[in-house]
SERO-4910 file (N, C-alpha, C, O; in steps of 0.05 Angstrom, whole numbers):
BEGIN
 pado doro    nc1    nc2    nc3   cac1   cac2   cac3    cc1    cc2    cc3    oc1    oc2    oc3
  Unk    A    511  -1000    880    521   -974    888    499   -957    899    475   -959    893
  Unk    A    507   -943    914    490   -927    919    484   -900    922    495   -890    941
  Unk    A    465   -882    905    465   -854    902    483   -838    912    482   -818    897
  Unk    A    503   -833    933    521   -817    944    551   -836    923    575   -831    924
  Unk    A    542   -849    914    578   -863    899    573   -860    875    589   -852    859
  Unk    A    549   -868    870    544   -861    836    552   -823    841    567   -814    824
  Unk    A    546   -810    853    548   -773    851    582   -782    845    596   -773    827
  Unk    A    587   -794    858    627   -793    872    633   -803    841    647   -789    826
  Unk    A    622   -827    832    640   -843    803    630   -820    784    645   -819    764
  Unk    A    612   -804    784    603   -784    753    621   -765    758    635   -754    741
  Unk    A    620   -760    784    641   -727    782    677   -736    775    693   -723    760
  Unk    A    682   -763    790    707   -770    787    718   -771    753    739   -761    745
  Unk    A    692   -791    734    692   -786    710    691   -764    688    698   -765    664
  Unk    A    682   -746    703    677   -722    694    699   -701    683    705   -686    664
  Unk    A    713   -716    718    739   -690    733    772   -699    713    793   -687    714
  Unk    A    765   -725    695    781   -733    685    782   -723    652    802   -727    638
  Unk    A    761   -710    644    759   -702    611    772   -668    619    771   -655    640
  Unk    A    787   -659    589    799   -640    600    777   -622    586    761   -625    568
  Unk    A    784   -599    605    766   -574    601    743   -580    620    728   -561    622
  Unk    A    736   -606    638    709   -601    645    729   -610    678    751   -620    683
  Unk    A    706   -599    695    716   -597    727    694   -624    732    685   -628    709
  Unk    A    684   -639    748    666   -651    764    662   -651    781    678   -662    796
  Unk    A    636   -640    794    633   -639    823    606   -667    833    587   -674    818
  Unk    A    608   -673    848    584   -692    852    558   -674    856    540   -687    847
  Unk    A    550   -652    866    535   -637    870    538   -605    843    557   -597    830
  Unk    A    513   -598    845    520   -566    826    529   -546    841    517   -539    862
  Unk    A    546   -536    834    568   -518    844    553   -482    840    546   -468    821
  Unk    A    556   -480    877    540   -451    877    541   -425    857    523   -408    857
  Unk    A    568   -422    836    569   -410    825    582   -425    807    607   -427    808
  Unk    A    568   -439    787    587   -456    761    596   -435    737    585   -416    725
  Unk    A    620   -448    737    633   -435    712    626   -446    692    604   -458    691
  Unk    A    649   -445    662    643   -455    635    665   -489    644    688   -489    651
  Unk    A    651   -508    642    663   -532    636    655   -554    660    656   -578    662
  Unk    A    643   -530    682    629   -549    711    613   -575    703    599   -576    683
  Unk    A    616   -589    715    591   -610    711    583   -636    727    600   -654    731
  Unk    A    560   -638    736    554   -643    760    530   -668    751    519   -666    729
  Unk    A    525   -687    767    504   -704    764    469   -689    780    468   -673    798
  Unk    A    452   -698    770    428   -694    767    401   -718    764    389   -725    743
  Unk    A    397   -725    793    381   -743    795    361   -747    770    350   -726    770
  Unk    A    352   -759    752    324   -758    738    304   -773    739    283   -766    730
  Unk    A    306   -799    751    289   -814    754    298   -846    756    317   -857    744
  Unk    A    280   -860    776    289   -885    775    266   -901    760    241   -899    760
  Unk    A    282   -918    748    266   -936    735    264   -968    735    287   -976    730
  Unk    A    247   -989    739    240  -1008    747    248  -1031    726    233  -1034    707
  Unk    A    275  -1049    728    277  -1065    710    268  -1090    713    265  -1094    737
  Unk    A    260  -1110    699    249  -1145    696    236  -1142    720    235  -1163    733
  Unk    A    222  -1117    733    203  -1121    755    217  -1122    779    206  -1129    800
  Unk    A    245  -1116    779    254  -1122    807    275  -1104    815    277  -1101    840
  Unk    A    294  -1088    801    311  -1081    808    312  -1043    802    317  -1033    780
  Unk    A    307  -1031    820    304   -993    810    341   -990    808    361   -994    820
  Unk    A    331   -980    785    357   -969    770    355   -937    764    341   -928    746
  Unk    A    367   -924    777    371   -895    764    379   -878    742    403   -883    739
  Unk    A    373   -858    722    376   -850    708    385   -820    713    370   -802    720
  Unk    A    414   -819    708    417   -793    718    419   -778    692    424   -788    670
  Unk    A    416   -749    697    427   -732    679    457   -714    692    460   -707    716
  Unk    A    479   -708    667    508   -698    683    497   -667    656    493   -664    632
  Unk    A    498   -650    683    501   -626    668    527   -614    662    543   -607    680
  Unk    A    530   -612    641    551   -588    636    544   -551    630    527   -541    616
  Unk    A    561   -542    642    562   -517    629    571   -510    613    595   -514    617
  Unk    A    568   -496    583    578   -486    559    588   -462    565    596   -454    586
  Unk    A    587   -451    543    592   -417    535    580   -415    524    570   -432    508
  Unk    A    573   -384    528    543   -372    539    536   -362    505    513   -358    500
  Unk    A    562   -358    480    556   -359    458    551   -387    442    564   -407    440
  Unk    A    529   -380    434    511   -408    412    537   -426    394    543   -450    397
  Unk    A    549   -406    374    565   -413    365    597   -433    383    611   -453    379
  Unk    A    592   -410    404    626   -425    413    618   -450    428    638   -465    431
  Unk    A    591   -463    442    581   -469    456    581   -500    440    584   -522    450
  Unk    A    576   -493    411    571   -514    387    594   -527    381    593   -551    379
  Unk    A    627   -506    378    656   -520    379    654   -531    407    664   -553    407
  Unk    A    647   -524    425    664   -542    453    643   -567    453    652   -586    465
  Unk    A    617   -570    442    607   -586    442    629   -614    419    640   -635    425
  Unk    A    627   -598    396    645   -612    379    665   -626    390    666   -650    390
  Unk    A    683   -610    401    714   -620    420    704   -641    440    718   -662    439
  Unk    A    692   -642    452    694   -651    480    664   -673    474    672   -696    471
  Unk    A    648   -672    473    627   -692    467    638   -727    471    637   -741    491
  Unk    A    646   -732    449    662   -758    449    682   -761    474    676   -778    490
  Unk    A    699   -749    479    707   -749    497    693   -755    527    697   -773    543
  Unk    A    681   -741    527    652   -743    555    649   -772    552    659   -790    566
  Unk    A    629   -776    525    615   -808    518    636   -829    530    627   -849    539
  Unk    A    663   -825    530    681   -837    529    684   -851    570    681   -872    582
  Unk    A    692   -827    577    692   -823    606    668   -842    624    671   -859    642
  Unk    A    640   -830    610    628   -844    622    614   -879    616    594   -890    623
  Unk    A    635   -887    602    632   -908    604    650   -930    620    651   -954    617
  Unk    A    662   -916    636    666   -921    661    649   -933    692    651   -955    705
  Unk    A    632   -907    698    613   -909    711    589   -924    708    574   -935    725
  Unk    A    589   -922    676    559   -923    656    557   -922    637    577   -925    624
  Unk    A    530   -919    623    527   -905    592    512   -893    590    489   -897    596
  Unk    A    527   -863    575    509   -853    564    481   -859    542    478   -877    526
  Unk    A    469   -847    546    446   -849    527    436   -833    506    419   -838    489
  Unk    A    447   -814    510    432   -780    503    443   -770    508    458   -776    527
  Unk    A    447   -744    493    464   -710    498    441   -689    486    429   -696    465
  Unk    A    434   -665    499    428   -653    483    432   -624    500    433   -617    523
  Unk    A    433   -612    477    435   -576    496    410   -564    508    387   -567    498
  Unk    A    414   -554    522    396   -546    539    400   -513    553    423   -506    558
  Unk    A    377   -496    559    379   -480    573    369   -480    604    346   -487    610
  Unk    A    391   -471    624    383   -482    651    383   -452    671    404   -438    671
  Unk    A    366   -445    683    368   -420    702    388   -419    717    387   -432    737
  Unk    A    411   -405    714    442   -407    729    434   -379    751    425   -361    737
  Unk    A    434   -375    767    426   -345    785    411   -339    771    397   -357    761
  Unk    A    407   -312    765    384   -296    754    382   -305    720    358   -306    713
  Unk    A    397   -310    703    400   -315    679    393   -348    669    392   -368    682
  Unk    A    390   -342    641    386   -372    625    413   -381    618    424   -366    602
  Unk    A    427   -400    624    453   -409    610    460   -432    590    448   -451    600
  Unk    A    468   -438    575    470   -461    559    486   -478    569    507   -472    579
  Unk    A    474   -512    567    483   -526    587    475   -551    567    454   -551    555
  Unk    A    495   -573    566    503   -595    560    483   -617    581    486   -620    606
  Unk    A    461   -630    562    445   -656    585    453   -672    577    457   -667    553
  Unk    A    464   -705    588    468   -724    573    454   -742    600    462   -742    624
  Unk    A    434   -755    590    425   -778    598    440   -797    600    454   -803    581
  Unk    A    440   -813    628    462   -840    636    443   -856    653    423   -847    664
  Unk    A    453   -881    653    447   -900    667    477   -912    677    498   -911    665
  Unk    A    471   -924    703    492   -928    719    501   -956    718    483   -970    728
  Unk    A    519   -969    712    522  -1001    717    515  -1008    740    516   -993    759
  Unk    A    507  -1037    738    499  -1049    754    519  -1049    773    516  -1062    794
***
């Protein structure tokens, strides 16, 4: 696959969990549930084959607490989706510069099937 289809299979997986939208790209003004893939790095397997490691951001709510239930709700669900595309590896919350402000935002590390 290649980087423009892996964007297409994360957002498609994405666009399928409810409450969360998927876009293949980050969306100029993201709301609460957007979530978008995020290049992170390629990595070199048995010496021969670069495999990418993406991160899919989500957007939370912008309270700690409510941010912690929608993580609750929807988490598994996500894990679920993208094992479709892939697998996850990792989740963890994160704060990401949204316009002028810090926003709370859902990282989950993936790798893409072969």
């Amino acid at each position: 696959m290649s980087l423009i289809d892996d964007r297409t299979a994360l957002a498609a997986a994405m666009d399928g969990v409810t409450d969360v939208n998927g876009h293949d790209r980050r969306p100029a003004a993201p709301r609460l549930g957007d979530a978008w893939p995020f290049l992170e790095r390629f990595d070199v397997e048995q010496g021969l084959v670069l495999r990418p490691t993406w991160k899919v951001i989500v957007l939370l709510p912008q309270d700690e607490f409510k941010a912690s239930e929608w993580m609750d709700d929807h988490l598994a669900l996500i894990f679920a989706a993208l094992r479709g595309p892939g697998w996850a590896e990792s989740a963890e919350p994160a704060l990401m510069r949204v316009g002028r402000t810090d926003a709370y935002v859902l990282e989950i590390s993936l790798k893409m099937d072969p």
